[in-house]
C-alpha positions as CSV (number, residue, x, y, z in Angstrom):
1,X,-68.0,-45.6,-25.7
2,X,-66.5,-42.4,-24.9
3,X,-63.3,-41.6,-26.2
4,X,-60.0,-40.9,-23.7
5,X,-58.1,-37.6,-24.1
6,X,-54.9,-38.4,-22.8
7,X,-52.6,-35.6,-21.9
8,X,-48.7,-35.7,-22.4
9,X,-46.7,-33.7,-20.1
10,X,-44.3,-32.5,-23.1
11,X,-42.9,-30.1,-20.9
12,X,-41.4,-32.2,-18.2
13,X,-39.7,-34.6,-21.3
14,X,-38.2,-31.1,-23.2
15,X,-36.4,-30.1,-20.1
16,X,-33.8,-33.2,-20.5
17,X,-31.8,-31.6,-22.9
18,X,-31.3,-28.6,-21.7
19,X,-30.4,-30.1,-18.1
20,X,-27.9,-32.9,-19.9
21,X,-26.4,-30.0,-21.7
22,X,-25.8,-27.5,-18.2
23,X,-24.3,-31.2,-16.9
24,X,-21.9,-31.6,-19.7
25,X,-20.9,-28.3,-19.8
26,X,-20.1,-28.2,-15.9
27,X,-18.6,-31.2,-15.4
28,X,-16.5,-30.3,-19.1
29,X,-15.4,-26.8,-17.5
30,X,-14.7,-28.6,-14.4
31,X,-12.2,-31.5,-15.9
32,X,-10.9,-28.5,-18.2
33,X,-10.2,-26.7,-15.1
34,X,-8.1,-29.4,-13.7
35,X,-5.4,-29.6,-16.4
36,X,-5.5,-25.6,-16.4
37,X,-1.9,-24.4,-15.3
38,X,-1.8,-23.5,-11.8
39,X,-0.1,-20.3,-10.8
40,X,1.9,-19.6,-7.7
41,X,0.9,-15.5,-7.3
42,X,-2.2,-13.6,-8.6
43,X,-0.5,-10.4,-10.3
44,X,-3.2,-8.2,-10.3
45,X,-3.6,-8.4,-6.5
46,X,-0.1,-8.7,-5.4
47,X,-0.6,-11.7,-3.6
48,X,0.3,-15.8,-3.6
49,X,-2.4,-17.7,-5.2
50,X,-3.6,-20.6,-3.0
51,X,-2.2,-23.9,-3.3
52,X,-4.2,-27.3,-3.6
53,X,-4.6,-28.4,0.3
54,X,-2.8,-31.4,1.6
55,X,-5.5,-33.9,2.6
56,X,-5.9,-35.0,6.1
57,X,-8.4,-36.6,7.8
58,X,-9.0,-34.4,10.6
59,X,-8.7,-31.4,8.8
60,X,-11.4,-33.1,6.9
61,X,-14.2,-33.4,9.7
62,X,-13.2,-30.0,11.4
63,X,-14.3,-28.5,8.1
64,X,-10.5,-26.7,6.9
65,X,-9.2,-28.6,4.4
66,X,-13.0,-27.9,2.3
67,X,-12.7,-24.3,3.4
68,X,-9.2,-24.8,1.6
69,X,-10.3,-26.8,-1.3
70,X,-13.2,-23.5,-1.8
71,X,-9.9,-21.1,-1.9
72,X,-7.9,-23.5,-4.0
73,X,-10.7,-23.2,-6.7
74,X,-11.6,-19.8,-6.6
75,X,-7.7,-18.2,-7.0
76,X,-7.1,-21.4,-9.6
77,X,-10.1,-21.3,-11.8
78,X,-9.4,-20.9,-15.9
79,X,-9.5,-17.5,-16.9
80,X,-10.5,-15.9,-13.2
81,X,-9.0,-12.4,-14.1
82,X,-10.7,-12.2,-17.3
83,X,-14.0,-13.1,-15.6
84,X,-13.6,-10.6,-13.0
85,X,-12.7,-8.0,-15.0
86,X,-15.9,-8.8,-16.8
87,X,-17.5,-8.3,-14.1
88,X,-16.6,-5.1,-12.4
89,X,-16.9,-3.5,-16.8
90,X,-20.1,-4.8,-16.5
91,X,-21.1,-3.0,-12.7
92,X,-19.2,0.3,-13.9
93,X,-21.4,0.5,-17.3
94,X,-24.4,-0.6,-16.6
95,X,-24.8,0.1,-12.9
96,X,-22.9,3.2,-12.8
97,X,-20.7,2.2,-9.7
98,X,-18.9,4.7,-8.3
99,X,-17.4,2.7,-5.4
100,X,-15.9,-0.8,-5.6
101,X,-13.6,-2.8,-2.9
102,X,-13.6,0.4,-0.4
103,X,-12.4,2.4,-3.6
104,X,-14.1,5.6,-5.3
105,X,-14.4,5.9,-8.5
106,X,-13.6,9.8,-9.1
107,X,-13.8,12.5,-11.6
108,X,-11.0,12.6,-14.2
109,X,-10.4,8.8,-13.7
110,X,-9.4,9.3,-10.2
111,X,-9.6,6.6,-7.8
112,X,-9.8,7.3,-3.8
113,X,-9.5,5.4,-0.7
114,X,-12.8,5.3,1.3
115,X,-12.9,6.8,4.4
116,X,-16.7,8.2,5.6
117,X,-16.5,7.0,9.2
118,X,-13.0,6.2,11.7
119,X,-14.3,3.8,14.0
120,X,-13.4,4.0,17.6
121,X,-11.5,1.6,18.0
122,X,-9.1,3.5,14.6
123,X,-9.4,6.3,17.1
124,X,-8.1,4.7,20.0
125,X,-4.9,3.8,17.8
126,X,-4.5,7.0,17.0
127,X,-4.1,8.3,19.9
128,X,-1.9,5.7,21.0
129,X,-0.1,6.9,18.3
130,X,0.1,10.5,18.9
131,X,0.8,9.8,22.4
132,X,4.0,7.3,21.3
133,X,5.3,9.8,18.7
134,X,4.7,12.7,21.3
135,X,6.8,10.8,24.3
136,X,9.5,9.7,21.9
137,X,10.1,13.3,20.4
138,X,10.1,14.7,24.2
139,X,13.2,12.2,25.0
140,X,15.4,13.6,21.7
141,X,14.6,17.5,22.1
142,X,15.5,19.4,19.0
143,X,15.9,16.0,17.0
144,X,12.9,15.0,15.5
145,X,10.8,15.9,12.8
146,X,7.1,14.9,12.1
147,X,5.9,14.6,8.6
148,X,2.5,13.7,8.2
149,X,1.1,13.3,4.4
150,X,-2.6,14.2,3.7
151,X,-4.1,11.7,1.7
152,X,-5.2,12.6,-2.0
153,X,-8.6,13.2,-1.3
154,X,-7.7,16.0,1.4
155,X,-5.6,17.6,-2.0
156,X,-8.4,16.9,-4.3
157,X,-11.5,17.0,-2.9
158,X,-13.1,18.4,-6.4
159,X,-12.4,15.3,-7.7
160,X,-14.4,12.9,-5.6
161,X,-17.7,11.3,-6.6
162,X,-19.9,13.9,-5.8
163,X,-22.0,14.3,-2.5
164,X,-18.9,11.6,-1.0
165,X,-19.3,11.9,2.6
166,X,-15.3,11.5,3.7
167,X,-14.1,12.3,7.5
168,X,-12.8,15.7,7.9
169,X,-9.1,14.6,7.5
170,X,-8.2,18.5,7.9
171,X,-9.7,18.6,11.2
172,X,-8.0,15.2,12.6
173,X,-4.3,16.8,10.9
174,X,-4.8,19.5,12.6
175,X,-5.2,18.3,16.2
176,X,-3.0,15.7,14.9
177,X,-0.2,18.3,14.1
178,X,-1.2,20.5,17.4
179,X,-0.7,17.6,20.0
180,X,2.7,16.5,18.3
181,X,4.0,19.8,17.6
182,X,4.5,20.0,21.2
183,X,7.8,18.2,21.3
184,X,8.5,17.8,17.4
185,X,9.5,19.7,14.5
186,X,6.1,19.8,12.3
187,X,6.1,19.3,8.5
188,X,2.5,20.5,7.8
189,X,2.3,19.7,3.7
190,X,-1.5,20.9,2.7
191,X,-0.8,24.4,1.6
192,X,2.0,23.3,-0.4
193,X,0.5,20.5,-2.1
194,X,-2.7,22.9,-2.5
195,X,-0.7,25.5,-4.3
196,X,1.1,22.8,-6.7
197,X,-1.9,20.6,-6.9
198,X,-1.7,20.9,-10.8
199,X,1.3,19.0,-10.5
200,X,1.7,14.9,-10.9
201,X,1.9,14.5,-6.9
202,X,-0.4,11.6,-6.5
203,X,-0.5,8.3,-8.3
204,X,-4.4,7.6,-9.6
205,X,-4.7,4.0,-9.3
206,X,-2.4,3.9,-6.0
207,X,-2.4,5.1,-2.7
208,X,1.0,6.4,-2.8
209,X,2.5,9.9,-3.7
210,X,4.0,10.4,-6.8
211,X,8.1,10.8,-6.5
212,X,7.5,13.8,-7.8
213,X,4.5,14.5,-4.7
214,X,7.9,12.6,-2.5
215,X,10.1,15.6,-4.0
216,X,7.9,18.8,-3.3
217,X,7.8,17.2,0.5
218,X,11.2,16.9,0.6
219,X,12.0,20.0,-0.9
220,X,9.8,21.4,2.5
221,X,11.9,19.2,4.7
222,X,15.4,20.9,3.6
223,X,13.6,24.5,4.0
224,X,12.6,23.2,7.5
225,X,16.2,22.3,8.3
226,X,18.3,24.5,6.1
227,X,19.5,22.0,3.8
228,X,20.1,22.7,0.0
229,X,17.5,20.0,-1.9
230,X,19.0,17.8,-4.9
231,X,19.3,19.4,-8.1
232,X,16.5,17.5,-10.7
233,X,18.6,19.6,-13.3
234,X,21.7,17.4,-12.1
235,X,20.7,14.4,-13.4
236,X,18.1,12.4,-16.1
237,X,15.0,11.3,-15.1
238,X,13.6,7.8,-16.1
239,X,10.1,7.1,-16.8
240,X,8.5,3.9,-16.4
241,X,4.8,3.4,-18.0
242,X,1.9,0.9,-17.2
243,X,1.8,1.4,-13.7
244,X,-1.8,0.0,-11.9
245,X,-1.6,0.6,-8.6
246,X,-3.3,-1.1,-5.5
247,X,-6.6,0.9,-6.2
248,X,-7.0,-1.0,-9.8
249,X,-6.2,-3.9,-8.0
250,X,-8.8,-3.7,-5.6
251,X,-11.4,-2.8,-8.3
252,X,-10.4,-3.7,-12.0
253,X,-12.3,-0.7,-13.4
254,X,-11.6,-1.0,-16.7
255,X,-11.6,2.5,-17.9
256,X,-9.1,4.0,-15.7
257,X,-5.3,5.1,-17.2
258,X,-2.6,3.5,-16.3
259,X,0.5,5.3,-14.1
260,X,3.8,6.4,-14.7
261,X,6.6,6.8,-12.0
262,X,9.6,9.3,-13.2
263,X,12.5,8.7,-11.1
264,X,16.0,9.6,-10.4
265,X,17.8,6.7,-10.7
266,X,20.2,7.3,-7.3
267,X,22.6,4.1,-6.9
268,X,23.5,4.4,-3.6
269,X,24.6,1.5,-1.8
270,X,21.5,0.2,0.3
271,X,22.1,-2.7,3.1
272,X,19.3,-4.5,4.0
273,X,20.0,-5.9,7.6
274,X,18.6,-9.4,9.3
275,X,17.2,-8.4,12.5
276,X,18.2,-10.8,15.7
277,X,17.0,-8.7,18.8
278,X,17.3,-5.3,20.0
279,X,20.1,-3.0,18.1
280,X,21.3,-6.3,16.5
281,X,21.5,-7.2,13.1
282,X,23.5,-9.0,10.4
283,X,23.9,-7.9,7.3
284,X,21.7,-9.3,4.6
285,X,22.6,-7.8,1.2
286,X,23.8,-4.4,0.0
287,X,22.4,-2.9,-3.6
288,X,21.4,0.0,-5.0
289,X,18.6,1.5,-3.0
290,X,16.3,1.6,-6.2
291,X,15.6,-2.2,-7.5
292,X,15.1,-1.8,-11.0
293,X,14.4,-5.3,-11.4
294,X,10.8,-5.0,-9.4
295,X,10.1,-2.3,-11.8
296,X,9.4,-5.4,-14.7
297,X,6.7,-6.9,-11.7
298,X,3.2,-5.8,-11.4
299,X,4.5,-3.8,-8.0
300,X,6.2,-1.2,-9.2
301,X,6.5,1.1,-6.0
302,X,7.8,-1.7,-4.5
303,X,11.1,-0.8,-6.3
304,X,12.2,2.0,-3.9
305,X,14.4,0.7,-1.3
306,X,13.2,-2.7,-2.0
307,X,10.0,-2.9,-0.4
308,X,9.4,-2.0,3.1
309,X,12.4,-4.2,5.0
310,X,12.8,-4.0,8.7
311,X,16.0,-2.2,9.2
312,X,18.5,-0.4,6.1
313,X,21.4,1.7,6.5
314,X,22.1,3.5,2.9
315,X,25.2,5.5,2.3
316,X,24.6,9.0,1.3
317,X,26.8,11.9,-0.2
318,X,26.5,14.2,2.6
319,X,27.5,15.1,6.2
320,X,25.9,13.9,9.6
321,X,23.2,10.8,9.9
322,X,19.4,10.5,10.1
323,X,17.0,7.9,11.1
324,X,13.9,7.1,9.0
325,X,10.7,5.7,10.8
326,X,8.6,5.1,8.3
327,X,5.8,3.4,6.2
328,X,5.7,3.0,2.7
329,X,5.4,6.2,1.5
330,X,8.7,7.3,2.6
331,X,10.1,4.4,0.2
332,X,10.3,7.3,-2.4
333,X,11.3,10.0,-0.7
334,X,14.4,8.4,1.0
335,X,16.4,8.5,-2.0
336,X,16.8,12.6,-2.2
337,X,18.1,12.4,1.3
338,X,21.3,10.6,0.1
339,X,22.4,14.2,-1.5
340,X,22.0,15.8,2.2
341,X,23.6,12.8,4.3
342,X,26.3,10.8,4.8
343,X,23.8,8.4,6.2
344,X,20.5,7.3,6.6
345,X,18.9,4.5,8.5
346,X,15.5,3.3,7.6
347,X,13.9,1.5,10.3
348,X,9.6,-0.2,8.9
349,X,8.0,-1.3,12.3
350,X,5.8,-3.7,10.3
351,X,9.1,-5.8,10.6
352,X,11.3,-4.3,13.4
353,X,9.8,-5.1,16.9
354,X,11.5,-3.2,19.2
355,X,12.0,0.4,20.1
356,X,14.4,2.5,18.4
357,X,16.7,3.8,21.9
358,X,19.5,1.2,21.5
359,X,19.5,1.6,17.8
360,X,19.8,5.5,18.2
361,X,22.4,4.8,20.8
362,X,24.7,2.2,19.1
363,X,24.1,4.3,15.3
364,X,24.6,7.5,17.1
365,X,21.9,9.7,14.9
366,X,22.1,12.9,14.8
367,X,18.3,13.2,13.6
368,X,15.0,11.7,13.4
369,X,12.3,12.0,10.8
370,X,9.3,10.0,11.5
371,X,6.9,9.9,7.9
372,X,4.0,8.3,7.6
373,X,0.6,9.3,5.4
374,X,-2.8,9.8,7.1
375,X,-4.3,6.9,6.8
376,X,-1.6,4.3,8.0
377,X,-1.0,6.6,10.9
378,X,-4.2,6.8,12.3
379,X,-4.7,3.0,12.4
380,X,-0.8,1.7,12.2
381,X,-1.1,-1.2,15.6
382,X,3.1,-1.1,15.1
383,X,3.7,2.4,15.5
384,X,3.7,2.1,19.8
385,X,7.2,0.1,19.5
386,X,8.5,3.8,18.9
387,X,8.6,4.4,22.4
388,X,9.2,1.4,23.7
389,X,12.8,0.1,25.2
390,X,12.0,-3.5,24.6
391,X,9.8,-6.3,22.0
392,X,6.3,-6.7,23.2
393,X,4.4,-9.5,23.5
């Protein structure tokens, strides 16, 4: 009789450990997870942390409330941070990333907003843009000034990765500057900023200016308009350390240094208005125009006038009034104005939808500075209520 050789498949059998174990550990991570303390705002990218969906039924079987569900667990699951930061070390070190999130890593631990192409439809806002600022300017001859800030990489272009392809932001400033220059006082910052550039003027991990970069701009505004600028002799500085900005947000890179913002700490009363339709307002509340309190909150910046509020009138120390339009980087800036005015309106289209006429009217301004940086102006959709007499739809 011939004897059977029976074959065992051992390796089918040895796999059930090892597939018992992945299920443990899943559904173990996945039960930890639910007893993990839920948090209302993710810190590290200034923003609220997604809540556990309400369950309906026909949010159910349209698909939503799963799509919800999917958020839910992805801004709520244990130790997320931690594992992203792991993450991005891990791309820097061993993949030698130099871009991350639409930022560039740079030399000397700079970071950079990417810009290599403006699409046309970023164009097409801009020149609505020009064209809004231009017509507004040409109704208030001999009132309005037109600052325009270059964005760090325009300041620094030595410090980019190397063979970084960015737009020619000199040659968009330029016509930029050229087609609102018509009707508007000009406040054309590169040479300055080129011959200072050794100074702290922009933040590295943020896409702001320094208050110091806000200063050496202001201190151009006041030769523009014959103004003596504040005094930093007059009064101590404050320093405030650990500052990550909304480019370490964006990529977590671990071996970046952390910011500091040195400030004057101006306590100027600051009224924050509730806007109710065009040239009305009530008033909201008045504090200083520096809120120390956000500088203890992962955004920091966000402690110049309070964040970017629709419409603030801030009582100053010196004669006459002006009107801020403005985006964020204004925010530090604003304060050295207080030493030249009496005061100085502060008007953030992201939250005031309607044109500024009435409010020019009613405030009676003497003068009209319009700041914004490169970037947000060339693709700011708000910007057209400028020149317009009325909310749009």
């Amino acid at each position: 009789m011939t004897d059977k050789v029976i074959y065992r498949k051992e390796g089918r059998r040895s796999g059930y450990p090892l597939l018992c174990t992945g299920l443990l550990l899943l559904i173990g991570v996945s039960v930890f997870n639910l007893f993990w303390p839920k948090r209302t705002q993710i810190e590290l990218e200034n923003r609220r942390a997604a809540q556990f969906p309400d369950f309906r039924l026909e949010d159910l079987l349209d698909g939503s409330w799963q799509s919800d569900f999917s958020r839910w667990m992805q801004d709520q699951f244990l130790l997320r941070d931690q594992w992203i930061n792991a993450q991005r070390a891990t791309d820097e070190i061993a993949f030698q990333k130099v871009e991350e999130g639409g930022i560039l890593l740079g030399k000397d631990r700079w970071m950079f907003t990417k810009l290599f192409t403006v699409p046309d439809s970023t164009l097409a806002q801009m020149n609505k843009n020009v064209e809004a600022v231009a017509d507004f300017a040409a109704n208030y001859p001999g009132k309005v000034t037109f600052l325009l800030a270059p964005s760090a990489s325009a300041i620094y272009p030595e410090e980019l990765p190397a063979g970084a392809p960015m737009i020619d932001e000199n040659a968009m400033l330029d016509d930029i500057f050229a087609r609102i220059g018509e009707s508007a006082a000009v406040l054309d910052l590169r040479d300055t900023f080129t011959a200072c550039k050794d100074e702290y003027l922009y933040f590295k991990t943020d896409h702001h200016w320094t208050p110091h970069g806000a200063y050496r701009a202001y201190e151009q505004f006041c030769a523009l308009k014959g103004l003596t600028p504040f005094d930093t002799s007059a009064q101590q500085p404050v320093t405030v350390s650990g500052f990550q900005g909304t480019h370490y947000s964006a990529t977590r890179l671990w071996n970046v240094e952390d910011d500091v913002i040195t400030y004057y700490p101006f306590e100027n009363p600051m009224t924050i208005y509730r806007i109710t339709g065009e040239a009305q307002y009530e008033p909201q509340t008045t504090e200083p125009l520096i809120n120390t309190d956000k500088f203890n909150t992962r955004d920091k910046y966000a402690a110049f006038l309070d964040g970017n509020n629709g419409y603030s009138v801030i009582e100053g120390n010196g004669t006459g009034s002006i009107l801020v339009v403005k985006d964020s980087y204004a925010n530090s800036f604003v304060p050295y104005l207080t030493q030249n005015y009496a005061k100085i309106g502060v008007v953030d289209f992201r939250n005031f939808k309607y044109g500024l006429d009435s409010t020019i009217e009613q405030e009676g301004y003497d003068e009209v500075l319009i700041l914004y940086n490169f970037q947000t102006f060339i693709a700011d959709t708000n910007l057209i209520y400028i020149s317009r007499p009325s909310t749009l739809s």
